[in-house]
N, C-alpha and C positions, 0 to 999 in steps of 0.2 A: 460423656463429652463427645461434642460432633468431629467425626473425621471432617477431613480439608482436604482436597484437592485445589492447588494452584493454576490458573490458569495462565501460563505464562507468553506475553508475545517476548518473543525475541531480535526484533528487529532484520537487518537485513541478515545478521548471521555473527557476525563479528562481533567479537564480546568487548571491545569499545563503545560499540553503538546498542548495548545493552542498558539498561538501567540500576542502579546497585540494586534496587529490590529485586529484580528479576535474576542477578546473578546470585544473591541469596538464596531465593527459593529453591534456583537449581542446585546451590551446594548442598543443602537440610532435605532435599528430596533422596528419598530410596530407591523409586524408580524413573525414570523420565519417557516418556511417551508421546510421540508424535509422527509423524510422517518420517519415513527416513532419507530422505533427502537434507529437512531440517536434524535432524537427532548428527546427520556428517556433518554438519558446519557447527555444529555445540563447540567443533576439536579437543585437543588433548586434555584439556583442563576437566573435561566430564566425564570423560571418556572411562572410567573405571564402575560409574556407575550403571546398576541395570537398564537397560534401555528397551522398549519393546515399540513396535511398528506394525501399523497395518499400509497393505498398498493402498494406492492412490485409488479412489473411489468407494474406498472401506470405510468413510467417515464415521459411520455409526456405528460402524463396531470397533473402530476405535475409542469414541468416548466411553463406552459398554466397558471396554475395559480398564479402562483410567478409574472407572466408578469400582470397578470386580479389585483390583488393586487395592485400593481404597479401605474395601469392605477388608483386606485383610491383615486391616493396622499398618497397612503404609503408608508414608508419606510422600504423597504425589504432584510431579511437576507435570503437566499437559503442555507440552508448547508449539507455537504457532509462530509463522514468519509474521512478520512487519508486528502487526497490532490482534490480538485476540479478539479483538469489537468488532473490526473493520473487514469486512470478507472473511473473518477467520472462524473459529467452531466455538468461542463464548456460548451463543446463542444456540447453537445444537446440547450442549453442554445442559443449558439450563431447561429446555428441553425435556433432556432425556432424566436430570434429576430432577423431574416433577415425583418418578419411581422409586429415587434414595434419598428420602426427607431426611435422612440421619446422616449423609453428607452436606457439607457446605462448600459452598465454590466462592473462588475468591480472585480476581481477575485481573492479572497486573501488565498493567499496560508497557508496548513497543512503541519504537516509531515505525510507523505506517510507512510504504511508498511512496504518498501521496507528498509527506515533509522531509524523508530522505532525496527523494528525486530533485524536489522545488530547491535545496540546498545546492543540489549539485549543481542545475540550472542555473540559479542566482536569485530569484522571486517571485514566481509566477505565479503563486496564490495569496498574493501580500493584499490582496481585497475580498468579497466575496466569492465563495467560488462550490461549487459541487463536487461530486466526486462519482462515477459511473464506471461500471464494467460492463466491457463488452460478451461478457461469457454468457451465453445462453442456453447453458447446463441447466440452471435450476432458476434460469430467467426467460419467459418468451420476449423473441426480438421483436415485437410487436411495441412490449412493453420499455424495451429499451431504446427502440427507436423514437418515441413520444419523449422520455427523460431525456434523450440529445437533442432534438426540438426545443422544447419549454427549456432547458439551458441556453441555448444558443438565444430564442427570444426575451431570455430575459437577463441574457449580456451577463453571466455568470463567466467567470475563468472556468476552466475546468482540468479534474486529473482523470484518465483514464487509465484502469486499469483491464488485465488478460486482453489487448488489445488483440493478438494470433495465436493461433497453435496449431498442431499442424491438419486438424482436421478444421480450422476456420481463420485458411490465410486471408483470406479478402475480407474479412470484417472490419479493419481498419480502412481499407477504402471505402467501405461501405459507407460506415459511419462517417467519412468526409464527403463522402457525397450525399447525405442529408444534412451534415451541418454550413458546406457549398450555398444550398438552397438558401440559408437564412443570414449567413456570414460570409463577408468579401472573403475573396480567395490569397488576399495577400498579410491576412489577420496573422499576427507571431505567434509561433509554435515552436514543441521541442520534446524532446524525447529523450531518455535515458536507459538505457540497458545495466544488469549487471550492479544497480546500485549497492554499494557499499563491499564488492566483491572485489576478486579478479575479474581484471580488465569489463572494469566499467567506461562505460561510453556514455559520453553526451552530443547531442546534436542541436542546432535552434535552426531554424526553419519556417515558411508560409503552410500556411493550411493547406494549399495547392499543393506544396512540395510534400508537406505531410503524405497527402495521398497518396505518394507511390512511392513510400519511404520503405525498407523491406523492414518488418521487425519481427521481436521472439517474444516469446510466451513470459519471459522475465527481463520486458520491456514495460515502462509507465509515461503514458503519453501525455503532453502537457497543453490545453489549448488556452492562448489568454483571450482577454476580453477587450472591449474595443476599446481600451486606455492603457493596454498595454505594447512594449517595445523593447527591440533588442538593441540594450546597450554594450556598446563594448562586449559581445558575444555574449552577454548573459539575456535570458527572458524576465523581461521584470513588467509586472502589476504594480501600477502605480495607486496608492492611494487617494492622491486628492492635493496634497501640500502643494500650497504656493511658496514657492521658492523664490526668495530674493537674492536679486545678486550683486554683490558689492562692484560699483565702477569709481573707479579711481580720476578723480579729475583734475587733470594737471593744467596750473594756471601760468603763464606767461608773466612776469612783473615788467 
């Protein structure tokens, strides 16, 4: 019989904004495994289970051992913030078991920043829209810079994600001043820190403002597209509906 390894996204953190399959897995797992930054937001409810951590930049030898676990008839949770597909280590994952054909992966999806955030906002990608990160660890800016172009020309909304960190605070301005080029300055924007945490913040804002907005490394940036506007403080992406609207007409006898 094939071992399993779970891939678990766990959302912003908060086991409300979990999925019951995702809190399943982590209950029937023996070990759980992830960054530990994520393994502290699991809180008290997992907390008795074994947990192991590699630091930030140890990706692959993290997965390494989710697989070495594995190999020793455990049953294992892998988890990853927002979505395991989405920026997360699915993909390193399957990867690296091209070498443990006798493990199976199984991959159970979070919500994302990209649909946590746009809630908190109010509708910002309620049309077409992309999704980009600004981190150019294992992206050249080259390449990211063309992917905020070709959005911006082709009137996509967009989510941005790793907007700063502290070694690439200006990237976010950056990135507004190539999308400046192709998009009015007064286009609706908006940004979210901290989603689904303590003290989450939200902002709406012009793209102009956008760019000298301060933000953090667990900020998701929202830009809409040219049919989008901020009502009533929320960023909303309109789709298209024509709306009619009842007038009342009061006649004289």
């Amino acid at each position: 019989m094939k071992r399993k390894i779970f891939i678990v996204g766990m959302g912003p953190g908060k086991e409300e904004m979990m999925t019951g399959e995702a809190i399943a897995a982590l209950e029937q797992a023996d070990v759980i495994i992830g960054y530990t930054v994520y393994l502290t937001l699991l809180g008290k409810r997992f907390q008795e289970k074994e947990m192991l951590s590699t630091p930030m930049r140890q990706e692959t030898e993290r997965c390494q051992l989710a697989f070495k676990e594995a190999e020793k008839g455990k049953q294992v949770a892998f988890i990853c913030s927002g979505d395991a597909g989405i920026y997360g280590m699915a993909s390193l994952m399957y990867e690296i078991g091209k070498t443990y054909p006798e493990t199976e992966l199984v991959v159970i999806p979070g919500i994302t920043a990209a649909s946590s955030g746009a809630a908190v906002l109010g509708a910002p990608l309620n049309h077409d829209f992309c999704v980009i990160s600004l981190s150019d660890l294992l992206t050249p800016w080259e390449k990211i810079e063309k992917r905020l172009i070709a959005a911006a020309e082709s009137d996509f909304a967009m989510a941005i994600y790793n907007p700063s960190s502290h070694k690439r605070k200006d990237y976010l301005m950056r990135a507004c001043d190539i999308l400046l080029r192709h998009i009015e300055g007064e286009r609706p924007c908006g940004y979210v820190e901290n989603i689904g945490r303590d003290g989450t913040k939200a902002v709406t804002c012009t793209l102009k403002e956008l760019r000298e907005a301060e933000v953090n490394m667990f900020t998701t940036v929202f830009i809409g597209n040219a049919g989008s506007e901020i009502i009533n403080g929320k960023l909303i992406t309109k789709r298209g509906y024509q709306i009619e609207r009842n007038t009342d007409i009061c006649r004289n006898n």
